[in-house]
C-alpha positions in Angstrom: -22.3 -25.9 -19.9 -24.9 -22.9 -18.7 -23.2 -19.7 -17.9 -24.7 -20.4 -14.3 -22.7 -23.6 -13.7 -19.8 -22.2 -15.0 -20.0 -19.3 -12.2 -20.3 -21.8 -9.8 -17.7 -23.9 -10.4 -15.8 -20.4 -11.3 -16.2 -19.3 -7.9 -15.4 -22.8 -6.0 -12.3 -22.8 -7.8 -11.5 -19.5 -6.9 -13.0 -20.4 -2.6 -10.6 -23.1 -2.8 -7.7 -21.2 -4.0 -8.9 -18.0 -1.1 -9.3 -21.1 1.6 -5.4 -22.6 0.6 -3.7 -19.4 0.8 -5.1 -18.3 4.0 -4.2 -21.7 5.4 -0.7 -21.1 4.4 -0.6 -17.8 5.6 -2.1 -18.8 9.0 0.7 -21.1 9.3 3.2 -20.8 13.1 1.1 -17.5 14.0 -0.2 -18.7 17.2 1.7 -15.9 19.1 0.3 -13.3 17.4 -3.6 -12.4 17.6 -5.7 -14.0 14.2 -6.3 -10.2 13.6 -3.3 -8.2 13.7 -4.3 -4.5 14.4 -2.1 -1.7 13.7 -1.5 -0.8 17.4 -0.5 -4.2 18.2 1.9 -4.6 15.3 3.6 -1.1 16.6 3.9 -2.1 19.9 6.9 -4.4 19.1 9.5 -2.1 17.3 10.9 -1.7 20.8 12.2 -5.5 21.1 13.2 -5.1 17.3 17.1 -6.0 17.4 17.6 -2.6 14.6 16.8 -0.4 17.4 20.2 -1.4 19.4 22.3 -1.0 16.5 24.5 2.3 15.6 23.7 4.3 12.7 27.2 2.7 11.4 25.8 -0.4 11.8 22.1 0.3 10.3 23.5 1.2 7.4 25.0 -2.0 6.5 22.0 -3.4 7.2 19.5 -3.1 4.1 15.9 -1.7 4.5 12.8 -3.8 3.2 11.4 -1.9 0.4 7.9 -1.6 -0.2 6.4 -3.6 -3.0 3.7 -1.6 -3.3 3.4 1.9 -2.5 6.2 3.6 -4.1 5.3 7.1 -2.4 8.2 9.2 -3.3 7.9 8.0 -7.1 3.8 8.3 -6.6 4.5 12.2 -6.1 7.5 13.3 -8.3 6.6 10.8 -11.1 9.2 12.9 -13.6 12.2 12.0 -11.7 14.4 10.0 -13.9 15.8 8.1 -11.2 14.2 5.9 -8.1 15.3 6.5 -4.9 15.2 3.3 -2.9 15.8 5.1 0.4 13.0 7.5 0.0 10.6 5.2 -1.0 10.6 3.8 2.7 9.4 5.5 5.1 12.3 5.9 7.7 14.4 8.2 8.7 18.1 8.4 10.9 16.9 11.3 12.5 14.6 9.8 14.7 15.5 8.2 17.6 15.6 3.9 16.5 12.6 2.9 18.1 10.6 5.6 16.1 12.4 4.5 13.5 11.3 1.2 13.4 7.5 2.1 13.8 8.1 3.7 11.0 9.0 0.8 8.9 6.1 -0.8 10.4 3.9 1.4 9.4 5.1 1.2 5.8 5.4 -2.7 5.7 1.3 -2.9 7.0 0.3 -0.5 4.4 2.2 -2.5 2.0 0.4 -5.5 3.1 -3.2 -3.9 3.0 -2.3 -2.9 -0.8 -0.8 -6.2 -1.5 -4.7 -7.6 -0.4 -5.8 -5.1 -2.7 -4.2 -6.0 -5.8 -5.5 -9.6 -5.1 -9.3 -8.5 -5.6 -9.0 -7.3 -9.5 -6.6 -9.9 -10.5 -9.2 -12.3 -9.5 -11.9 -10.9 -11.1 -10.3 -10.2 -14.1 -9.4 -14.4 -14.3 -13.0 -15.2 -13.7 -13.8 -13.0 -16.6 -11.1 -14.5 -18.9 -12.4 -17.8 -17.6 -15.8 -17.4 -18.4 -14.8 -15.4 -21.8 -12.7 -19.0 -23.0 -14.8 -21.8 -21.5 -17.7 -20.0 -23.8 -15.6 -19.6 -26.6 -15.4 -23.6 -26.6 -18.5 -24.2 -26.6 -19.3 -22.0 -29.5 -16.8 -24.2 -31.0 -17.9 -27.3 -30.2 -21.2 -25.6 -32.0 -18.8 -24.5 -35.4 -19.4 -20.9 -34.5 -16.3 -20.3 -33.2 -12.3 -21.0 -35.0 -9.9 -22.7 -33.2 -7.8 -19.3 -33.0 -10.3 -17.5 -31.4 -10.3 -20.6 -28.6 -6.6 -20.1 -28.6 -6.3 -16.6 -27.8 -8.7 -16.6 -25.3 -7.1 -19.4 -23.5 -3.6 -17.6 -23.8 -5.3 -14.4 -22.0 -6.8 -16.4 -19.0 -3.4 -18.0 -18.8 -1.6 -14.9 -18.4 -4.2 -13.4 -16.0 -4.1 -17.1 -14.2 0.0 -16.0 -13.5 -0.5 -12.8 -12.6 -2.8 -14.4 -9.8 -0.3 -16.7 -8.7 2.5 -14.2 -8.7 -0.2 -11.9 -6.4 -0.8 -14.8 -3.9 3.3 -14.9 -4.2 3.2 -11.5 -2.8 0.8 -11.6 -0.6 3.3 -13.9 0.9 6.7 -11.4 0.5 4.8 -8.7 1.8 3.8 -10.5 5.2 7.2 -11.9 5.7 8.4 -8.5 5.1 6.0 -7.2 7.9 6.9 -9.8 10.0 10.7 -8.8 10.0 9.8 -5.7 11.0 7.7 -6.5 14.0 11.1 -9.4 14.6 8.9 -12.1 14.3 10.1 -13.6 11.2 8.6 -17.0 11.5 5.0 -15.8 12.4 3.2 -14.6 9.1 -0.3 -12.9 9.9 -3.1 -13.7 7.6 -5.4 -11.0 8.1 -4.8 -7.6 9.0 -7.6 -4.6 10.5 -7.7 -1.7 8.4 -6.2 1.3 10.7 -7.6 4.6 10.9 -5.8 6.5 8.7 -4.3 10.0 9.4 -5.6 13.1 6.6 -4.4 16.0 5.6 -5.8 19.3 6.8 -7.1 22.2 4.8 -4.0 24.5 5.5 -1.0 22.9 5.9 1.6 24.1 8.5 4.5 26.4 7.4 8.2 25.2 6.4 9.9 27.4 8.9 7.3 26.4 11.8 8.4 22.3 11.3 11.7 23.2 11.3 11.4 24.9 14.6 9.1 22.2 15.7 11.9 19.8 15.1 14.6 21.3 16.7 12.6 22.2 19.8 11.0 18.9 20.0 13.1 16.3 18.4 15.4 14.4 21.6 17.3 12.4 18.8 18.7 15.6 17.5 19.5 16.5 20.7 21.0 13.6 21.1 23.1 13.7 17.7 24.0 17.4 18.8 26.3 15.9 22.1 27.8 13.4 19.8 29.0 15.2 16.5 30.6 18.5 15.7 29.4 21.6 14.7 30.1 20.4 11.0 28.2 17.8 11.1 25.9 19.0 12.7 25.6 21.2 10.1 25.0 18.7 7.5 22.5 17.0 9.7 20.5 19.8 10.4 20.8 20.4 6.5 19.3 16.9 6.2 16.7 17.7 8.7 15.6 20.5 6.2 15.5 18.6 3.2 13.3 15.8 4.6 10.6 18.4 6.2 10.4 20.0 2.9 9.9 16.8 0.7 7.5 15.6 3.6 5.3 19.4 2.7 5.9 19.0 -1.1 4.7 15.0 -1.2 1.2 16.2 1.3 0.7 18.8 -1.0 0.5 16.6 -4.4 -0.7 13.9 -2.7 -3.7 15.9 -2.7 -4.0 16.5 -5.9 -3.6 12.8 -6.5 -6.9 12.1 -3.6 -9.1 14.3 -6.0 -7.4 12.5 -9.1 -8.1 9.2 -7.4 -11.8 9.6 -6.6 -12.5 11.3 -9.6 -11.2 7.8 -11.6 -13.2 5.6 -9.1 -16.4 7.7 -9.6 -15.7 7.2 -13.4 -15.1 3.4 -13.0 -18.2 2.8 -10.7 -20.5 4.5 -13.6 -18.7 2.1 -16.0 -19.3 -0.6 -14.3 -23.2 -0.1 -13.5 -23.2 0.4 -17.6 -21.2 -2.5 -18.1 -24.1 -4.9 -15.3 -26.7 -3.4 -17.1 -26.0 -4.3 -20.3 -24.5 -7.5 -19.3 -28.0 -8.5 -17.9 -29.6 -7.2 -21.2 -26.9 -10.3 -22.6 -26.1 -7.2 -25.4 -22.3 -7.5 -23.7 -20.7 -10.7 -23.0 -18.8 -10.1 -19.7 -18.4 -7.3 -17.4 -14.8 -8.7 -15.7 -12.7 -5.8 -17.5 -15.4 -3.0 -16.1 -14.6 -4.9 -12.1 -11.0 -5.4 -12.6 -10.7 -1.3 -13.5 -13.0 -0.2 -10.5 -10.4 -2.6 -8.3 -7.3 -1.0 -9.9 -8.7 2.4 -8.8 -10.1 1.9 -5.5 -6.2 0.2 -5.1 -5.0 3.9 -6.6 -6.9 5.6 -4.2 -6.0 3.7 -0.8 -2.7 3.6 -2.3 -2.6 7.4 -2.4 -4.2 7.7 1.0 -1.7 5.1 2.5 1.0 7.6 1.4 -0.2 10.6 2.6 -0.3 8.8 6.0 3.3 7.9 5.8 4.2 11.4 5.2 2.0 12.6 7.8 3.9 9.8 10.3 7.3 10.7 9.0 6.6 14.3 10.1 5.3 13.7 13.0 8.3 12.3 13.9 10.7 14.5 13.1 8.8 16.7 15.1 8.7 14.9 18.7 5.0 13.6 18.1 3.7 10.1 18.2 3.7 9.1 14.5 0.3 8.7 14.2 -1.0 11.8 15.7 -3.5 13.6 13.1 -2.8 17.0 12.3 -5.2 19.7 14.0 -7.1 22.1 11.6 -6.1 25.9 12.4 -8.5 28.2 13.5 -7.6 30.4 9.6 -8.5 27.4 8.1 -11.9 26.2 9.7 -12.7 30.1 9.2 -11.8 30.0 5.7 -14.1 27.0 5.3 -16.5 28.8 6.9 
């Protein structure tokens, strides 16, 4: 068999596999649009049965965690411990409906990166594939052992799970997604990418959030008629802690932007070398070169999709819309002047 009809039969296997799981993911979703747009899928937190619960009551109530993003152990990777709660973007001190566009938020993005993850896996099995089915043939031929054969074979296999388990999440993160916009029985199959909110050259001050938030924030307002000074006091204590992760995460997180397109940049050179020789037949298969450009573009858009979150999580804490992109100061554009 020539390497060109294994491609093709490489890449209906793979169509038919693409063509299943969007049929099963396009399953009961006639009340939602075939394109679910980030705007749309916001637009429902206010029917969400969380938002009518007491803060008692939410917190018996377990949070979906993201599968995917991880932001709070993406920026302090040397904590020894993961904190489920800060890995999910919500917060109490928001009023609920905010509260639940937050989760929203976090569930898309987790859906977008679970798409993501799809990509490499499959391109890394078509390059196992293709690595094993030749690996017979030279066989067949005497110029390969039968261990050769067999290790090949046990590397697609494990690649071939991984690509199962990735379609599995595809699934979990939709149905997680679809809790949060309460419609539990309506998966949605494909998603628009939403513009996503940046960080600007100078960030705002500690102490000028703070303010912000107690001028601004009505749930705080709120939680001030109901509670007593003490507790107030721990709440507004709380209040502080969260604004200042919220700075400290931007401000890593854009580190870990230059980090990521640095890595990409590196893995797109790679993989030009890796085509190039690959159509000079001096190297046998360029699948590992493809499945490390996807695994960094994923790190990047993963990075991005974080420093969004943060940006929403302060926005509201705040009073603002949570996806309301923060406005350059007149310093700043000077000092990039």
């Amino acid at each position: 068999m020539n390497r060109k009809v294994i491609q093709v039969i490489l890449h209906s296997v793979c169509l038919i596999s693409l063509v299943f799981t969007h049929s099963v993911l396009n399953a009961d979703t006639n009340k939602l649009p075939s394109i679910l747009d980030l705007k749309t899928a916001l637009s429902f937190a206010s029917d969400h049965p969380r938002t009518r619960l007491t803060p008692e009551q939410q917190s018996i109530t377990p949070l979906q965690q993201p599968l995917f993003l991880g932001c709070h152990n993406l920026t302090f990777n040397n904590t020894t411990v993961s904190d489920a709660k800060r890995n999910t973007a919500s917060t109490f001190l928001v009023e609920p409906v905010i509260q639940q566009e937050l989760l929203i938020l976090n569930a898309f993005l987790d859906v977008l990166l679970s798409d993501s993850s799809l990509i490499g896996i499959n391109e890394d099995m078509a390059g196992t594939f293709i690595s094993w089915d030749r690996a017979k043939i030279r066989q067949e031929l005497k110029q390969n052992s039968e261990l050769v054969v067999a290790k090949l074979e046990a590397e697609y296999q494990e690649v071939r799970q991984k690509y199962f388990s990735a379609q599995a999440t595809q699934r979990l993160t939709r149905s997680i997604l679809a809790q949060a916009i309460n419609r539990p029985d309506e998966l949605s199959s494909d998603l628009a990418p939403p513009i996503l909110l940046t960080s600007p050259k100078k960030l705002p001050e500690f102490s000028d959030l703070y303010t912000e938030a107690l001028n601004n924030n009505s749930w705080i307002k709120t939680l001030a008629e109901k509670y007593n000074d003490d507790q107030m006091s721990l709440i507004k204590m709380d209040l502080r802690q969260q604004i200042l992760e919220l700075i400290l995460r931007i401000t890593v997180l854009k580190s870990a932007a230059d980090r990521a397109e640095t890595e990409l940049y590196s893995r797109d050179l790679d993989l030009e070398m890796s085509r190039t020789l690959y159509e000079m037949e001096v190297r046998a298969r360029i699948g590992k070169s493809m499945t490390l450009q996807s695994m960094a573009r994923m790190e990047e858009e993963r990075v991005k999709y974080c420093t969004t979150l943060a940006w929403a999580q302060l926005n509201a804490l705040t009073g603002k819309p949570i996806m309301t992109q923060a406005i350059e100061t007149k310093e700043a554009e000077e000092t990039a002047q």
